[in-house]
N, C-alpha and C positions, 0 to 999 in steps of 0.2 A: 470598462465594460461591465455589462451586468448578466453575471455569470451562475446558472444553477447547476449546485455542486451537489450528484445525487450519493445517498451515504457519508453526507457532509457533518454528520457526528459521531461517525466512527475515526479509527486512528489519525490513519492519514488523513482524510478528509477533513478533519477538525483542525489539524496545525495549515492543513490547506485553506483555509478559509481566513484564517491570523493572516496568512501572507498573502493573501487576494488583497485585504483591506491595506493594508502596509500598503500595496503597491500602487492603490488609487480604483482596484474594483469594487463592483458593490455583489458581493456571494450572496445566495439565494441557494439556502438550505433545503432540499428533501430527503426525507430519512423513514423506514420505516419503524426505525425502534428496534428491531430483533435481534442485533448482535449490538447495540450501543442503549447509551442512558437518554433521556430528554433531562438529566441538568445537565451535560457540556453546555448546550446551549447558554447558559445561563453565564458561564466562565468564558466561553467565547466573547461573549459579550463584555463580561469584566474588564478582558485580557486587549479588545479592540474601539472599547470604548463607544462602538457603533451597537443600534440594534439592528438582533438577522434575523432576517424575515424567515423564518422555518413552516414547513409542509409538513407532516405526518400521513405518509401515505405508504401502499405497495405501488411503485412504479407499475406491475404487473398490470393494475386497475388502467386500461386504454382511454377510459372518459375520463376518470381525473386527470391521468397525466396530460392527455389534449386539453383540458380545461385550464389546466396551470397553463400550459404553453399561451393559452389563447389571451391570458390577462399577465402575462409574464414579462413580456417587452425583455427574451433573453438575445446575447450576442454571442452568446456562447455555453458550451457544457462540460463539466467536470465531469466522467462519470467512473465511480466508486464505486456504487453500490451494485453487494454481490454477497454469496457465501463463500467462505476462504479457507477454510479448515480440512486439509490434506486427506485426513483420516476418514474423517467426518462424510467426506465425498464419497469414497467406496463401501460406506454403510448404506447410505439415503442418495444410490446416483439419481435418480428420478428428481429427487427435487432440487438437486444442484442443477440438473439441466434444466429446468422448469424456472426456477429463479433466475437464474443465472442468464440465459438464453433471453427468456420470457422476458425479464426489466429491459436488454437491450432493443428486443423487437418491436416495445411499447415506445423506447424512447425516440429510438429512429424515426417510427412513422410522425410521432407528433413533432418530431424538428422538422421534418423533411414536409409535413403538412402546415407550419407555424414558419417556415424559410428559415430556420436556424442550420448552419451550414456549420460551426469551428465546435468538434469534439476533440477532447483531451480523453482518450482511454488509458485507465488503471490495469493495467497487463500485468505479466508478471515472468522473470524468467524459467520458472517452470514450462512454457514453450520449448526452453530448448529441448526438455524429456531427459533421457540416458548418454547425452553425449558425453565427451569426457575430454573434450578441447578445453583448455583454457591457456589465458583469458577469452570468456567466448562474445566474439564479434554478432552485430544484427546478422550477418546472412546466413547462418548457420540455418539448417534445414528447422522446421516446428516441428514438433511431437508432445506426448506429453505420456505420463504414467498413472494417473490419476483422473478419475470424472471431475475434479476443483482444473485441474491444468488443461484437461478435454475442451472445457468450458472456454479458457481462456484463448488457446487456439482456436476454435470456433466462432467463439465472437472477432477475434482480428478478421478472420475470412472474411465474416458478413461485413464490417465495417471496413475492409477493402472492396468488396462490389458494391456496397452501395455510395464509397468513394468514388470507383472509377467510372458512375453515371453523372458527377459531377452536383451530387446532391447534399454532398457534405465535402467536409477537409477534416484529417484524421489524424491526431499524432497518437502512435501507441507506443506507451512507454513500458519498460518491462525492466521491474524492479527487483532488486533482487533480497538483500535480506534487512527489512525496515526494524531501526530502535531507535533508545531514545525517548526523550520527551522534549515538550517545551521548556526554557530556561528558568521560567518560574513556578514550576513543579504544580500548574492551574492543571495540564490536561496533559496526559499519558496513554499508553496501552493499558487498559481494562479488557483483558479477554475472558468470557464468559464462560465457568467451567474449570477443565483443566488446563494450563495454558497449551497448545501445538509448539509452539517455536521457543528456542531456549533464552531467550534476557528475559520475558516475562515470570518464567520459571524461577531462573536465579533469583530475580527481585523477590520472588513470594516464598522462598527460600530462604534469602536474605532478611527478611521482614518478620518471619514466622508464621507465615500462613502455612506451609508445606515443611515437611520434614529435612526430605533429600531431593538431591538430584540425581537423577538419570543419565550415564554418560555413554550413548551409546557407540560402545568399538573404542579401543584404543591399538589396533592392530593394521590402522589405515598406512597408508605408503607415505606419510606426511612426517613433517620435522619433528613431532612428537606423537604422534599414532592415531590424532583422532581429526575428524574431518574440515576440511577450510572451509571458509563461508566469506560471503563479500558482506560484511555489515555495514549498514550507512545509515548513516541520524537521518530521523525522519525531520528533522527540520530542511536540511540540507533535499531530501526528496521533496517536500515540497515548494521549495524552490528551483526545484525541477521541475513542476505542474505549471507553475508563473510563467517562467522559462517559454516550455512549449505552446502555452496560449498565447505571449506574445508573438515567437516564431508564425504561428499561423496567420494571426494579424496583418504580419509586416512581409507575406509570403503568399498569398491571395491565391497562385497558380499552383502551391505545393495540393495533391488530393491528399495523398497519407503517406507517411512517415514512421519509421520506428526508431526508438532510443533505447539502450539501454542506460539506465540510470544505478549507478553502482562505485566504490572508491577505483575498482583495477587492482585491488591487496586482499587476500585472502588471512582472516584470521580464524587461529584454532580455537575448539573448545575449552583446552584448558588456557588457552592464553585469554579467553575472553572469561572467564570462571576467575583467574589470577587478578585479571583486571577490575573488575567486579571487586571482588574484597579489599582493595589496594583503597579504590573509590569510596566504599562503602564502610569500611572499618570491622566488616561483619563476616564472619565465617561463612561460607559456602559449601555443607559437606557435600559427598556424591559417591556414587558405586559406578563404580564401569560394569556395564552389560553387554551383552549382544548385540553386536550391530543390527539394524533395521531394514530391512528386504531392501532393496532401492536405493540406498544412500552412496552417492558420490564421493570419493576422496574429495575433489576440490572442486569448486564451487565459486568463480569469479568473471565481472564483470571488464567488456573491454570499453569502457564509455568513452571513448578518444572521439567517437562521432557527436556525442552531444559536448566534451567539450569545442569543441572545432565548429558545430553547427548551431547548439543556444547559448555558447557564448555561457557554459555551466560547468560546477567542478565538485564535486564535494569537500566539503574543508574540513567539519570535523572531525577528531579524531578518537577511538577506540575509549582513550580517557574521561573522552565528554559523553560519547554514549552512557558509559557506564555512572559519572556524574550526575548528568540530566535525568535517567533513568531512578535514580537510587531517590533524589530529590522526590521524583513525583512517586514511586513506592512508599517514601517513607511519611510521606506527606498525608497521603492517600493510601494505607495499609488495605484495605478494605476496595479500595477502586472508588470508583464514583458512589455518590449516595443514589439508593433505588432509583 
């Protein structure tokens, strides 16, 4: 299939496009540059031996995006691209919702005007909001705590009714905590800034870009005090993205579907801190603080529906995260070049 993958040179998007080609599709890059580099593309390339046809664009823009569509000849869509930074959301909610909202609204009409019908949505379990079930299953009610997870319920809505008019097919998958790199330390997490989520933290830590870490709470109800997390190699979640585009494929009357994509094991902070310097050889100091308004003791996924339904599992393990990761930190101290 020829698949445009939008935000296809940021994280995930990027090792999603390595295993589109692996699998016999041909990715078609849009990206607007603002949270990622224009050299992945370059490494992409290295890495799949194919060249990707990349877009530079704001999906946001209604005529470009109908124009790509119009000369696209796509059978399907990735879609990625978004703003994702927790924090970041209840500074700036206006243009999380305006991006956010905005790129889907632009993309829909031009499928739905261009007859592209199989989306693959980037969700995320932030959906669930403050529940406190785990492992937590798809039907659990939506909420969210945040204008970034606002976002993300909001768009499942619209890409549920504009499913149930029969004008797309929909798999949303909702991931829960993405690390990792690729095996050949080509392409990584580069997050812009400070990092939000803890492995990119460690790694720049680990490396010596950052001093310390932050550990926030060690007074949780958990086997050592500080919060569980479901971490899964981003390689492993993008073959979850493959996964579901086939499912659609080979499934013609499905409208829309949800996954969770996640191990079903929660790991601590400091076992993933421990794990890290095990991996890495490298010290990892850190200060326990205060815990952060919001935060969960545990934090895990129940994916027994995506293995059961694509036929998907996650395989690596906490080890390889922290290997893969350290590879492309130490590789790329710095992240990508400008």
């Amino acid at each position: 299939m020829r698949v445009l993958v939008t935000g296809g040179a940021g994280y995930i998007g990027s090792h999603t496009v390595v295993q589109l080609v692996a699998a016999g599709h041909q990715p078609v890059v849009v990206d607007s540059f603002v949270n990622s580099r224009p050299s992945v593309i370059a490494r992409l390339e290295e890495l799949t031996g194919e060249q990707i046809e990349t877009h530079s664009f704001d999906l946001r823009d209604a005529d470009k995006t109908s124009a790509l569509f119009a000369e696209g000849g796509f059978d399907a869509v990735i879609h990625f691209a978004g703003l994702k930074a927790v924090g970041e959301s209840s500074q700036i909610p206006l243009e999380y919702y305006d991006n956010n909202l905005g790129t889907t609204f632009s993309l829909m009409r031009a499928m739905e005007h261009h007859g592209v019908r199989r989306l693959v949505f980037s969700s995320s379990a932030t959906v669930y909001g403050e529940t406190e079930t785990v492992p937590m299953p798809e039907d659990l009610p939506t909420s969210a705590t945040n204008p970034y997870g606002w976002t993300k319920v909001m768009q499942e809505q619209i890409l549920r009714d504009v499913a149930a008019t029969g004008a797309a097919q929909v798999a949303l998958l909702r991931y829960f905590n993405p690390v990792g790199a690729h095996p050949s330390g080509r392409i990584g997490e580069d997050p812009q800034g400070v990092p939000n989520n803890l492995m990119p933290f460690i790694a720049q830590v680990a490396v010596g870009r950052r001093e310390r870490l932050q550990v926030f709470g060690d007074d949780y109800p958990t086997p050592d005090g500080t919060p569980l997390r479901d971490y899964i190699h981003v390689e492993d979640l993008a073959a979850g993205h493959v996964a579901a585009l086939q499912y659609l494929d080979a499934h013609p009357d499905v409208a829309v579907r949800e996954w969770n994509l996640g191990t079903g094991h929660g790991t601590s902070v400091l076992e993933m801190i421990a794990a890290f310097e095990a991996g890495s050889g490298r010290e990892v100091p850190y200060d326990v603080v205060s815990r952060r308004p919001g935060d969960l003791a545990a934090v895990y996924a129940d994916p027994s529906r995506a293995e059961t339904e694509l036929g998907w599992r996650a395989e690596r393990t906490i080890e390889q995260m922290c290997a893969d990761t350290w590879r492309w930190q130490s590789g790329n101290p710095q992240g990508y070049p400008g």
